[in-house]
N, C-alpha and C positions, 0 to 999 in steps of 0.2 A: 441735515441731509434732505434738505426740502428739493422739489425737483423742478418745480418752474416759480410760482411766486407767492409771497403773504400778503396776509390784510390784516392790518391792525387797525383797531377801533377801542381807544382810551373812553374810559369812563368813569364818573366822580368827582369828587375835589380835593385835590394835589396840589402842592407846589413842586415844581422841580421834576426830574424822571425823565428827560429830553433822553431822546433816542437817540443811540451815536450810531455813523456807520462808518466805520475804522477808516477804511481802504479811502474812503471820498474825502474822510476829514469833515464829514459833514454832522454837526448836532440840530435836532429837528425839535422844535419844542411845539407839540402835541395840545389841542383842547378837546374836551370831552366830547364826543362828537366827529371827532376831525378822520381821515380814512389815509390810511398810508397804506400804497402797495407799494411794493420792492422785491428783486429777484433774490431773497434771502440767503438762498445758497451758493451766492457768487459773491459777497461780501459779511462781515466778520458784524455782530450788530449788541449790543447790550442796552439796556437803559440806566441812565444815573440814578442817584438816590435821590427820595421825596420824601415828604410830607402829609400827612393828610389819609384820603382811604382813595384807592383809584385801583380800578381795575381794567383788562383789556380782552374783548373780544380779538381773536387770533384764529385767524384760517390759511392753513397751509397745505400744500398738498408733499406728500412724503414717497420717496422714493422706495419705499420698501413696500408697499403700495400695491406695486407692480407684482409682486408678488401673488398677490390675492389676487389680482386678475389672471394672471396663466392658471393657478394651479389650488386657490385658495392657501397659501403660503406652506405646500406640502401636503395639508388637511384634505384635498378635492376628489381623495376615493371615498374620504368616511362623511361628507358631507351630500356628496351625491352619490352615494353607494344605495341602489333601491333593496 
């Protein structure tokens, strides 16, 4: 439920782990280092299996989000209650 877009940033040493993105048909195969943005929440997305140790920096922004700005998600009488 992400609400506009990700960044993904791979890191380590892996073999394999290509990013699919269903809907395109497209597998992206990633080095450590490498920056993928994409509208996450408009296409379907998993990674294959690897090898190795690899990990991923991941920034998303999420829709429930919005939340916390109007009202502190319900919380914003006991949070700003003086």
């Amino acid at each position: 439920m992400d609400k506009r877009i990700c960044i993904v940033i791979p890191f380590g040493e892996w073999q394999g782990g290509e990013i699919c993105i269903y809907e395109l048909g497209l597998v992206i195969k990633l080095k450590a280092g490498d920056i993928l943005v994409f509208p996450s929440w408009r296409f379907t997305h998993f990674n294959l299996h690897f090898s190795g140790l690899r990990g991923s920096l991941v920034l998303h922004s999420d829709k429930e989000g919005d939340g916390w700005v109007q009202d502190y998600n319900g919380w914003g009488y006991y949070i700003t209650k003086n």
